[in-house]
FIKOLZA-1660 file (N, C-alpha, C; in steps of 0.1 Angstrom, whole numbers, plus 5000, padded with zeros to 4 digits):
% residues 209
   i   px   py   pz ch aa at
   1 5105 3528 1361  A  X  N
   1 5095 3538 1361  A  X CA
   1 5088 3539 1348  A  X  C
   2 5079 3546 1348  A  X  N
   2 5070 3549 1333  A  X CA
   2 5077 3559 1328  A  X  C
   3 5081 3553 1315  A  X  N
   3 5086 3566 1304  A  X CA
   3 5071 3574 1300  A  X  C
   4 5076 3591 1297  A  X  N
   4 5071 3599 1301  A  X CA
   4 5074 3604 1284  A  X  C
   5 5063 3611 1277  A  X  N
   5 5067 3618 1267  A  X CA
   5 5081 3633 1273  A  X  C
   6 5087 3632 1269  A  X  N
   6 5097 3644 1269  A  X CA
   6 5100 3653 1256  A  X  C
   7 5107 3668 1257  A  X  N
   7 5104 3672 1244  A  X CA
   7 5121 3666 1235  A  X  C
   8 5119 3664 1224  A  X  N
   8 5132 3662 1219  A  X CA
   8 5144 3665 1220  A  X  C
   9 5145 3682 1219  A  X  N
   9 5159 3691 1225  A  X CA
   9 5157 3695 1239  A  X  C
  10 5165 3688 1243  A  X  N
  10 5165 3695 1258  A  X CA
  10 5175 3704 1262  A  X  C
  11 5168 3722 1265  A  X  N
  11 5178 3734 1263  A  X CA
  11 5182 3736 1282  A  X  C
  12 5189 3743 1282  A  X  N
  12 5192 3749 1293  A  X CA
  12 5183 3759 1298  A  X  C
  13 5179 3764 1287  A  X  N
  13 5169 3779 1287  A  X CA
  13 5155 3769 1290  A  X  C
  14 5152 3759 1286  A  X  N
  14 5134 3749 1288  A  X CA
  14 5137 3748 1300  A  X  C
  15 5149 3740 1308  A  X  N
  15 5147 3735 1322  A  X CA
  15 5145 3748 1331  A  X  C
  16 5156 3761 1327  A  X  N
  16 5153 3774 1340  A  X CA
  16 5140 3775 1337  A  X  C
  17 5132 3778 1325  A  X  N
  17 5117 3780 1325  A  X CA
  17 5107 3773 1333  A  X  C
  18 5111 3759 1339  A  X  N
  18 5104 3751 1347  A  X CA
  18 5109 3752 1357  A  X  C
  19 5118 3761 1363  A  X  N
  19 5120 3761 1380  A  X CA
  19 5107 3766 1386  A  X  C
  20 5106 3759 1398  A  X  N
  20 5093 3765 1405  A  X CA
  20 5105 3777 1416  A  X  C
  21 5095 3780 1423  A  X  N
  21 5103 3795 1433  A  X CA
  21 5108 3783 1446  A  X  C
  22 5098 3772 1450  A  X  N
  22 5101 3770 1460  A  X CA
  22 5117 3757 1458  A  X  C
  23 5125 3764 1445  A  X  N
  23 5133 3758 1443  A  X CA
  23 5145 3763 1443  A  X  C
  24 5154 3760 1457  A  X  N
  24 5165 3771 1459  A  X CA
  24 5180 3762 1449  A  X  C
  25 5180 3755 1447  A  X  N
  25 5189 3750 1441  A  X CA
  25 5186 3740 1431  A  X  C
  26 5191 3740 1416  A  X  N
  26 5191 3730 1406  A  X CA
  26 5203 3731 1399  A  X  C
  27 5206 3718 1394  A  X  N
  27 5216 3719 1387  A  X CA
  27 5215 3707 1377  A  X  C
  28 5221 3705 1363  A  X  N
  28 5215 3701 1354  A  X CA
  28 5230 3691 1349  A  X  C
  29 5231 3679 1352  A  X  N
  29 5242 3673 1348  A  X CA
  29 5237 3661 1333  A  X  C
  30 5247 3665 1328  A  X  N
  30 5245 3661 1315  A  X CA
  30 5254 3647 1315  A  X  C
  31 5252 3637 1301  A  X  N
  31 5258 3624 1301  A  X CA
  31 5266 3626 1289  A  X  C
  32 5271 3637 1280  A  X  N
  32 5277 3638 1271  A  X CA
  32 5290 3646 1268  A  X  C
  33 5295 3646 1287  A  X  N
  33 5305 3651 1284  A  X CA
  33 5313 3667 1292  A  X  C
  34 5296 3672 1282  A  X  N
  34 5297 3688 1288  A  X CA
  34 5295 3690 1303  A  X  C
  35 5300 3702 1309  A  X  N
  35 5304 3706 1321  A  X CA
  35 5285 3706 1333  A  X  C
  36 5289 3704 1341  A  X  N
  36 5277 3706 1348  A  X CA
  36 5272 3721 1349  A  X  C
  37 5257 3720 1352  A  X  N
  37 5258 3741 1352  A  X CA
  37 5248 3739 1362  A  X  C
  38 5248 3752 1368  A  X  N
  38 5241 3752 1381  A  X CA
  38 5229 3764 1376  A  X  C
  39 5218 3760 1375  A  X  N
  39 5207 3772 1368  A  X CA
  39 5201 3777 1385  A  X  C
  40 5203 3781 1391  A  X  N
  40 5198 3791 1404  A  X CA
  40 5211 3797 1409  A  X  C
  41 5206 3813 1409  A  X  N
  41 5217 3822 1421  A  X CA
  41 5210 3824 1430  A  X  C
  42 5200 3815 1436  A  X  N
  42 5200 3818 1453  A  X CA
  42 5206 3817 1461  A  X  C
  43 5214 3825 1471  A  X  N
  43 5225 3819 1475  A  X CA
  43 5220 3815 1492  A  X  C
  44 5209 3813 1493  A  X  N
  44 5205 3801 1503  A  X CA
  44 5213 3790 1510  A  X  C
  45 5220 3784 1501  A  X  N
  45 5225 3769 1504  A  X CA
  45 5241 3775 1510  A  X  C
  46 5246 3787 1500  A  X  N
  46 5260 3787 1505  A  X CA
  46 5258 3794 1521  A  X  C
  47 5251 3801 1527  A  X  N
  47 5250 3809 1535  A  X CA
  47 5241 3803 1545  A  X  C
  48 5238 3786 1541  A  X  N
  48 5236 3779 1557  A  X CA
  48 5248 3766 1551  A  X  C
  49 5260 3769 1546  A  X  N
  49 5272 3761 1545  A  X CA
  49 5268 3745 1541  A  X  C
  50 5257 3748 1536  A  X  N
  50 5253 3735 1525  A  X CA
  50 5257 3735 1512  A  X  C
  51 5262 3719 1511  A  X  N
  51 5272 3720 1500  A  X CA
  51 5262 3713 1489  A  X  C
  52 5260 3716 1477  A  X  N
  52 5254 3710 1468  A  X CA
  52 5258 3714 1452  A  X  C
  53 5268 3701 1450  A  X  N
  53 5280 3701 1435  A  X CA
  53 5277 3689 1430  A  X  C
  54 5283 3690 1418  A  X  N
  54 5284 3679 1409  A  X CA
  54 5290 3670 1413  A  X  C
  55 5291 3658 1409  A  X  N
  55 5299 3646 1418  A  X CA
  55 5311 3646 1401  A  X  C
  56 5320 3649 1405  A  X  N
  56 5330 3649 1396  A  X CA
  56 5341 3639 1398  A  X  C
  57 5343 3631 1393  A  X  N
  57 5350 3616 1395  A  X CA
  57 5363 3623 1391  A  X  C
  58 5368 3629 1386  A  X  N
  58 5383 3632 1388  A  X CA
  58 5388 3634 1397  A  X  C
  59 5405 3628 1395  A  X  N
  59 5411 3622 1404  A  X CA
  59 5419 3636 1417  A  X  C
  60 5416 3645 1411  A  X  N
  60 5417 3655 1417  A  X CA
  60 5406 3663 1432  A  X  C
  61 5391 3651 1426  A  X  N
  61 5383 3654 1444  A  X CA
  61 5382 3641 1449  A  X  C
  62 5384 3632 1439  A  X  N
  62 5381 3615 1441  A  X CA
  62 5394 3608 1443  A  X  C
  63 5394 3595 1450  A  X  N
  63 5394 3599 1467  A  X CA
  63 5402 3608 1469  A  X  C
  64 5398 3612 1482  A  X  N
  64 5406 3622 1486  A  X CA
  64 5399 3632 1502  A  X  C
  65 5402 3642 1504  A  X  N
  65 5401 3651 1517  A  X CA
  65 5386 3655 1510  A  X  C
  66 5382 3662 1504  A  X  N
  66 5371 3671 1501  A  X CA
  66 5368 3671 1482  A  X  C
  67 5355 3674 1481  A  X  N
  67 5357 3677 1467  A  X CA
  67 5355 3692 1465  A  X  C
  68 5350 3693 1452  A  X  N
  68 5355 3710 1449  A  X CA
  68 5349 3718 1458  A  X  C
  69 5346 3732 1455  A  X  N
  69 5335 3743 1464  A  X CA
  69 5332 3738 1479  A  X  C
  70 5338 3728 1486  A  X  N
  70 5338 3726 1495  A  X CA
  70 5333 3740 1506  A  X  C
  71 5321 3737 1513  A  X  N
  71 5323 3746 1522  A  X CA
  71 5334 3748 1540  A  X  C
  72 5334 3754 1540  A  X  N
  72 5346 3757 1553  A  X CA
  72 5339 3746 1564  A  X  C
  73 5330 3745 1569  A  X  N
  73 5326 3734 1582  A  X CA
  73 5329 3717 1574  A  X  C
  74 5329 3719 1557  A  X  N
  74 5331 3705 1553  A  X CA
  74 5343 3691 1566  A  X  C
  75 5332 3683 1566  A  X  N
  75 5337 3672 1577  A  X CA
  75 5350 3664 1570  A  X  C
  76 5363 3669 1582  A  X  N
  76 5378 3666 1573  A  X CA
  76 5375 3650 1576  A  X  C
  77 5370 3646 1583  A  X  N
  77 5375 3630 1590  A  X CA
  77 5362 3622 1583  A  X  C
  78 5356 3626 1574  A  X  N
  78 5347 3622 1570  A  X CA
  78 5352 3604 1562  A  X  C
  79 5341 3597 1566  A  X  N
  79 5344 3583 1560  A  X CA
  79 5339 3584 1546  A  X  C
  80 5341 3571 1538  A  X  N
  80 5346 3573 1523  A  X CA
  80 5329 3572 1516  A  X  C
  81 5323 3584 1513  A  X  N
  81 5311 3581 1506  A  X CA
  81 5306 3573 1496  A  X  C
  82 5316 3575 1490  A  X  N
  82 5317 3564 1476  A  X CA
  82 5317 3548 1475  A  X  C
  83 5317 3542 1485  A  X  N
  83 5321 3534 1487  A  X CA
  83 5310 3521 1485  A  X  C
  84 5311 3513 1479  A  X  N
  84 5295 3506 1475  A  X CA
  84 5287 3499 1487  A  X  C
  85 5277 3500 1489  A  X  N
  85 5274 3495 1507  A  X CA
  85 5275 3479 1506  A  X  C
  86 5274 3478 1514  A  X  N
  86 5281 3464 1515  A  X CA
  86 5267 3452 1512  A  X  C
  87 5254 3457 1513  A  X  N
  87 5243 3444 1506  A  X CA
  87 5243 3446 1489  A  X  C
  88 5251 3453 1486  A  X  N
  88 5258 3455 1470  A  X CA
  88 5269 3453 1463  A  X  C
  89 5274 3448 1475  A  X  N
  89 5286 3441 1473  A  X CA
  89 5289 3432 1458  A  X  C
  90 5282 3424 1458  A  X  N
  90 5279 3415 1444  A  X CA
  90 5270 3417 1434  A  X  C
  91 5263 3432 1437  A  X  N
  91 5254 3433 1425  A  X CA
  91 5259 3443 1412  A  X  C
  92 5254 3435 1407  A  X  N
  92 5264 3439 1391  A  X CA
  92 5262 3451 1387  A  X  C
  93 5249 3460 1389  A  X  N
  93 5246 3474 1387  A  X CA
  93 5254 3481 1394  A  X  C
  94 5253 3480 1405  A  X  N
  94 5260 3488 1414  A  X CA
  94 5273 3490 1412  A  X  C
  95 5278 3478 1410  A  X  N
  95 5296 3480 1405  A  X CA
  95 5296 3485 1393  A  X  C
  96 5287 3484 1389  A  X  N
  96 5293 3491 1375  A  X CA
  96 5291 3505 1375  A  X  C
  97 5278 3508 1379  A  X  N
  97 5282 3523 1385  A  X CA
  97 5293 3531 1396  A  X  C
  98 5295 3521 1405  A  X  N
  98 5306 3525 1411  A  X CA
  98 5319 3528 1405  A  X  C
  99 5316 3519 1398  A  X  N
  99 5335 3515 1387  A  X CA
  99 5335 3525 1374  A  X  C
 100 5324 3529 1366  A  X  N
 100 5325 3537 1356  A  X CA
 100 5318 3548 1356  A  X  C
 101 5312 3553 1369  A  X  N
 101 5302 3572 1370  A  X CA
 101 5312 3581 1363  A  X  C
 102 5305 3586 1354  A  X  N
 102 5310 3595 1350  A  X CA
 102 5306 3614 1356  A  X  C
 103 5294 3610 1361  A  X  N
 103 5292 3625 1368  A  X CA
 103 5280 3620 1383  A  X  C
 104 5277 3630 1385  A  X  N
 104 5265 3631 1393  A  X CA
 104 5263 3643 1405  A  X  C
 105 5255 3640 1417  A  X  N
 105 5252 3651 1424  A  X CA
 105 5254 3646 1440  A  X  C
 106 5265 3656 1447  A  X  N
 106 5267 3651 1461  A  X CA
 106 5260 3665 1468  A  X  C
 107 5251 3659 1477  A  X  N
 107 5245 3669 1480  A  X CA
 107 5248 3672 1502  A  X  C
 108 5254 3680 1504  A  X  N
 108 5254 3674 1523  A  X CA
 108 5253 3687 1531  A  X  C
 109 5240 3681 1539  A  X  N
 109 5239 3693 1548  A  X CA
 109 5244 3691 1564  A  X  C
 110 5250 3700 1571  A  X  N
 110 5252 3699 1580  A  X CA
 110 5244 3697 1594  A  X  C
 111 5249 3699 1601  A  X  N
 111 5243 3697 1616  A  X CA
 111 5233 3706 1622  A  X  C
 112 5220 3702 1620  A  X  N
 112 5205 3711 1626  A  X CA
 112 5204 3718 1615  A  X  C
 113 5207 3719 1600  A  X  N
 113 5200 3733 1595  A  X CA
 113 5192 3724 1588  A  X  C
 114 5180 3731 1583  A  X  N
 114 5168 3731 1579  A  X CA
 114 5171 3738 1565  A  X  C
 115 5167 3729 1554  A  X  N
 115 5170 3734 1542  A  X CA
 115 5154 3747 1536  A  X  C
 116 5154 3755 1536  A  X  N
 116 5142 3757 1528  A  X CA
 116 5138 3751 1516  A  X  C
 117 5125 3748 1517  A  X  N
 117 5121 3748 1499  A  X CA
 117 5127 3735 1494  A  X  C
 118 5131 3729 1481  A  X  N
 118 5138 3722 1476  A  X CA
 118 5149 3725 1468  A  X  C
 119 5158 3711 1468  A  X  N
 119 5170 3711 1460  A  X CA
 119 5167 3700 1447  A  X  C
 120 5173 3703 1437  A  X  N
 120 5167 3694 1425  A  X CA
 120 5179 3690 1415  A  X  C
 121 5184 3679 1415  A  X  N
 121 5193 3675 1404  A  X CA
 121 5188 3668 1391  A  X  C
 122 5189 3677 1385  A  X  N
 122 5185 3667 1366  A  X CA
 122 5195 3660 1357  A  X  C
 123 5194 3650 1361  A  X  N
 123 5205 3641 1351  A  X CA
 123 5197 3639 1336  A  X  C
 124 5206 3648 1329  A  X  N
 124 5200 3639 1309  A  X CA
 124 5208 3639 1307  A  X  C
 125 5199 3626 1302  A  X  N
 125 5210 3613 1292  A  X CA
 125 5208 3616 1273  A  X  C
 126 5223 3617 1270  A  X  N
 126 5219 3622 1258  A  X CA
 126 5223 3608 1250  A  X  C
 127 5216 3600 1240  A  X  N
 127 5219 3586 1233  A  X CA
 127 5228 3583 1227  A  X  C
 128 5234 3597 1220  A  X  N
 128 5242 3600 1210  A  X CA
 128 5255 3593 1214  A  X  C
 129 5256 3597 1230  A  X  N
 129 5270 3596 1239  A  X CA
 129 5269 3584 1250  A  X  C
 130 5263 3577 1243  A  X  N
 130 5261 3564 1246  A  X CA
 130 5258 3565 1261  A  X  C
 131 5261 3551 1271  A  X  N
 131 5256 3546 1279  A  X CA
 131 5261 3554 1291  A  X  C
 132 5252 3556 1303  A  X  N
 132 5251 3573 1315  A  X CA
 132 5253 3564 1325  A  X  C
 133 5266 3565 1330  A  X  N
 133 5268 3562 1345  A  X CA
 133 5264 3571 1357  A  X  C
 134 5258 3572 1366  A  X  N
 134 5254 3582 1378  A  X CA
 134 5253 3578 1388  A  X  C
 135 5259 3590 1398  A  X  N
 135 5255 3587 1410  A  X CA
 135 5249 3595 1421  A  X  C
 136 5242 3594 1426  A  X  N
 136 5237 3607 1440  A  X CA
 136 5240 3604 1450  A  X  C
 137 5246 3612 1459  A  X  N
 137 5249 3610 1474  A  X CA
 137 5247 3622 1483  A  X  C
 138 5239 3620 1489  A  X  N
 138 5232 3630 1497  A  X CA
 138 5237 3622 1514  A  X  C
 139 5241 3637 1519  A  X  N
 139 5244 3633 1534  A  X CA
 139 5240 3640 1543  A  X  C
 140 5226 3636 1549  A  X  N
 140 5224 3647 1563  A  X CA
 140 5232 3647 1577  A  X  C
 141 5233 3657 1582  A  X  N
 141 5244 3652 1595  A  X CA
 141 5230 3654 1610  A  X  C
 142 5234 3651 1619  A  X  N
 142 5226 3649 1628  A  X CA
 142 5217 3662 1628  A  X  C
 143 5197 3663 1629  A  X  N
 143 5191 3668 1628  A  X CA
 143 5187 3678 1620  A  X  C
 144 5195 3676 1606  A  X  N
 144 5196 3681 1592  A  X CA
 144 5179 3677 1586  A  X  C
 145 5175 3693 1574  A  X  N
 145 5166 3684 1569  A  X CA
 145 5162 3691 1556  A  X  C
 146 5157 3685 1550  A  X  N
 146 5161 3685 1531  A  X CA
 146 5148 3679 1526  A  X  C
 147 5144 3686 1513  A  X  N
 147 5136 3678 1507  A  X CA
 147 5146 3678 1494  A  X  C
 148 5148 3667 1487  A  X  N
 148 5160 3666 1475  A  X CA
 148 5151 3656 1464  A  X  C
 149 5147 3663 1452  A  X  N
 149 5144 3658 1437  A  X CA
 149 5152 3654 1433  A  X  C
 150 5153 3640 1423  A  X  N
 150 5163 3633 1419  A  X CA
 150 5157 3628 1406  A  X  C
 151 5160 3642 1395  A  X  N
 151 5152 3642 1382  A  X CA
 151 5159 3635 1370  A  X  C
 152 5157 3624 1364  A  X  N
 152 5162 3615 1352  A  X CA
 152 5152 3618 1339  A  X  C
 153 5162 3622 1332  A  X  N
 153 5152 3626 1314  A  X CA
 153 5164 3619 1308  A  X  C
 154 5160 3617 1297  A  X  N
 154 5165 3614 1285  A  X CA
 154 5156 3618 1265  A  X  C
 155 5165 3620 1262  A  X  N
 155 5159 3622 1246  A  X CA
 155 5147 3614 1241  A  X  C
 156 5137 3618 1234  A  X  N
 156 5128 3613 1231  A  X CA
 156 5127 3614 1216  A  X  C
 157 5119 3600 1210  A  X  N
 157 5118 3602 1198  A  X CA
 157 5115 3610 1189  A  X  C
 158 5118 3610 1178  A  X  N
 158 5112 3627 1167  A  X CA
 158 5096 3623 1162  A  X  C
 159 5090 3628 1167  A  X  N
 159 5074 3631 1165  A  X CA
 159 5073 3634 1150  A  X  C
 160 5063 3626 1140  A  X  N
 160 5060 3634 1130  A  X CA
 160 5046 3643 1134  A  X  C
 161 5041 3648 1118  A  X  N
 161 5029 3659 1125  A  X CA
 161 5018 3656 1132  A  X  C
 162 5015 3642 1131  A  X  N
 162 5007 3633 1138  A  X CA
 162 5007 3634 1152  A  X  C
 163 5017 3633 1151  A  X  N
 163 5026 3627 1170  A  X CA
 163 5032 3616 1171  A  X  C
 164 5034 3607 1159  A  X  N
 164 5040 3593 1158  A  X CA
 164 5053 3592 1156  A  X  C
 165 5058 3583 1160  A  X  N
 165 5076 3587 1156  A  X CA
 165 5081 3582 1146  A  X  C
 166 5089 3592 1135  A  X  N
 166 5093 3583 1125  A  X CA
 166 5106 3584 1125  A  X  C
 167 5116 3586 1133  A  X  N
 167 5127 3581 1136  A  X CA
 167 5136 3582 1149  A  X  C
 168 5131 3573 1149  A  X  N
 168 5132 3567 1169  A  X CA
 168 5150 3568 1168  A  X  C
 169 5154 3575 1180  A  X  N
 169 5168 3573 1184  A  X CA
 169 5171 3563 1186  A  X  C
 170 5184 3557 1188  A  X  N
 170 5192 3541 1193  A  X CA
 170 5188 3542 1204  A  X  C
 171 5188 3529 1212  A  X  N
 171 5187 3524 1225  A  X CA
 171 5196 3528 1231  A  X  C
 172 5194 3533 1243  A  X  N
 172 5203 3539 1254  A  X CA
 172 5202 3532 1270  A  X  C
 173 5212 3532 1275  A  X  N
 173 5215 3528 1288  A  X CA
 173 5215 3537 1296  A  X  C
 174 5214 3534 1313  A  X  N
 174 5218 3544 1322  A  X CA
 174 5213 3536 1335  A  X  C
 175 5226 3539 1337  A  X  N
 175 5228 3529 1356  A  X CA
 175 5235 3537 1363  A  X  C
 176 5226 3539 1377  A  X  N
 176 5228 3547 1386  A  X CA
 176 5228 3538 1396  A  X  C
 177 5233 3548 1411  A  X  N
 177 5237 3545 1422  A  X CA
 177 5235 3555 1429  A  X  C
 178 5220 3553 1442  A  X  N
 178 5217 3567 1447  A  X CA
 178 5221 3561 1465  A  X  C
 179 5231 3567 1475  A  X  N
 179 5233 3566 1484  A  X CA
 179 5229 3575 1493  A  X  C
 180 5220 3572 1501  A  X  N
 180 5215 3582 1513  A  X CA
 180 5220 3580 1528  A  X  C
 181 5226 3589 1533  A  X  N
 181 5232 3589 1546  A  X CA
 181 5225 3601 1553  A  X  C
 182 5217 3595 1565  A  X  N
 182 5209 3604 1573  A  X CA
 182 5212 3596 1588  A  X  C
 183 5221 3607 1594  A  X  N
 183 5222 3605 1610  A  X CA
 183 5211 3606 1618  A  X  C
 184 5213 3605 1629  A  X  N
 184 5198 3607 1643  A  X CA
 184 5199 3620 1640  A  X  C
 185 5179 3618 1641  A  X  N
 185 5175 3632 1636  A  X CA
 185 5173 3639 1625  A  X  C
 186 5179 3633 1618  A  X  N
 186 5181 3636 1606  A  X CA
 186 5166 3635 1599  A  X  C
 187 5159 3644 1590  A  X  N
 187 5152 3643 1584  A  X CA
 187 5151 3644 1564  A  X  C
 188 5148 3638 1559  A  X  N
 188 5149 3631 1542  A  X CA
 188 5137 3633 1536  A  X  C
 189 5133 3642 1526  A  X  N
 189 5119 3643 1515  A  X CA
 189 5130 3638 1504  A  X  C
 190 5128 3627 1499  A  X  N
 190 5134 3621 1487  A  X CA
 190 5124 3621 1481  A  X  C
 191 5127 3627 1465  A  X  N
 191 5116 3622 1457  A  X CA
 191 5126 3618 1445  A  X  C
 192 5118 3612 1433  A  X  N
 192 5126 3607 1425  A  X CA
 192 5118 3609 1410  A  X  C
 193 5120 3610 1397  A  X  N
 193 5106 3615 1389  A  X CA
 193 5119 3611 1373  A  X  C
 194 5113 3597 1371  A  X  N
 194 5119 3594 1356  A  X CA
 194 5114 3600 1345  A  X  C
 195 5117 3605 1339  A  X  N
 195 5110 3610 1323  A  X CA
 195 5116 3601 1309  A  X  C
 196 5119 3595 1315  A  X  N
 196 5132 3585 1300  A  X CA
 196 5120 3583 1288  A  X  C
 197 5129 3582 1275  A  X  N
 197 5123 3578 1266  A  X CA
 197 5119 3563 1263  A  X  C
 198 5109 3561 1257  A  X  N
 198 5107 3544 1256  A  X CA
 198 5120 3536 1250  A  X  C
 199 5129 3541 1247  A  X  N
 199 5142 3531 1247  A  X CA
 199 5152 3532 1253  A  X  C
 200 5151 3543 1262  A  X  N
 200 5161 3540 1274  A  X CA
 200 5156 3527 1281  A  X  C
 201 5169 3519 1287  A  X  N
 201 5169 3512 1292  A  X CA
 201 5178 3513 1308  A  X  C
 202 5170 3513 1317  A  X  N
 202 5174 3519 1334  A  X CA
 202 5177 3509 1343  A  X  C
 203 5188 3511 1347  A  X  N
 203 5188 3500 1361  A  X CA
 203 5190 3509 1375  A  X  C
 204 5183 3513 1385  A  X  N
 204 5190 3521 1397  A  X CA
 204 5190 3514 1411  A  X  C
 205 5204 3514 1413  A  X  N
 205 5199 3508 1430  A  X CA
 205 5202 3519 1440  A  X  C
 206 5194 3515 1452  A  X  N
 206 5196 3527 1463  A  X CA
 206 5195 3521 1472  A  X  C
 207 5202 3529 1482  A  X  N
 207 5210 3524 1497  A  X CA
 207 5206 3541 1506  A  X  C
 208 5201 3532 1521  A  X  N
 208 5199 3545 1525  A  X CA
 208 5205 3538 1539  A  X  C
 209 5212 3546 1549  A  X  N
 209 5216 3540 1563  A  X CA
 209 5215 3554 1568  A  X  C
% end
């Protein structure tokens, strides 16, 4: 995608300032470490039993029955989401994201509800903390319907008073894995919106069945 000027520090307090209203859920997952945070208390999503968390690769939700905040209708017999689809079988990005994610966003709505408005996950990549494994997995169940932002920033160079940069961060990586699962009926507004700095370097593959 086209790198995008972004501002250099990216706060927690700049991203809530940019929620729009018709945005009932965001959450801001970082590549350095720190804990995911959820910047909206609309409680919309819990109160039509849509689940929308951080994909946390500890071995504690991974594999396993459920992951955390699970809501109560969560599907026990559910087959293995994670699992790399099988025309990725041999592609190198993919495994690598499968094999080393360090965070991301599982987003799944159940059977007939109608999400209002949007849901928006912001992944920043911080350079410092080197190279961002991610992943999204979004799962509608039969006649489910969602519009889901899938927002990628990264750090951008330090501007002098000009606007020119005089001291450009290291080169950075970041390889993702976005998996979409939508049953009959099921309806999907995916959008997707890179902001990376001109030396991030991105690889993303996506699978939708």
């Amino acid at each position: 995608g086209l790198a995008q000027e972004v501002p250099q520090e990216v706060s927690i307090d700049s991203i809530v300032q940019e929620i729009q209203p018709e945005e009932v859920g965001v959450m801001l997952i970082r590549s350095d470490g720190q804990p995911s945070t959820r910047l909206t208390r609309d409680q919309t999503l819990e109160k039509q039993g849509v689940l929308f968390s951080d994909l946390d690769p500890g071995p504690e939700n991974w594999p396993g029955n459920q992951p955390k905040n699970c809501p109560p209708n969560w599907p026990k017999n559910r087959i293995d989401w994670l699992e790399v689809p099988g025309v990725f079988q041999n592609d190198v990005f993919a495994n690598l994201a499968a094999s080393r994610w360090q965070n991301g966003v599982l987003v799944w709505v159940p059977r007939n509800t109608r999400v209002p408005g949007m849901i928006r996950g912001t992944h920043w990549l911080n350079p410092s903390a080197g190279p961002f494994y991610h992943r999204t997995v979004v799962v509608l169940e039969e006649g489910a319907e969602l519009t889901y932002v899938d927002h990628f920033m990264g750090q951008n160079r330090t501007p002098n008073s000009a606007g020119h940069s005089l001291s450009p961060v290291s080169e950075s990586a970041c390889v993702g894995l976005v998996q979409i699962l939508a049953q009959p009926g099921a309806k999907l507004n995916y959008v997707q919106l890179q902001d990376w700095s001109p030396e991030t370097h991105y690889c993303l593959r996506q699978h939708i069945e």
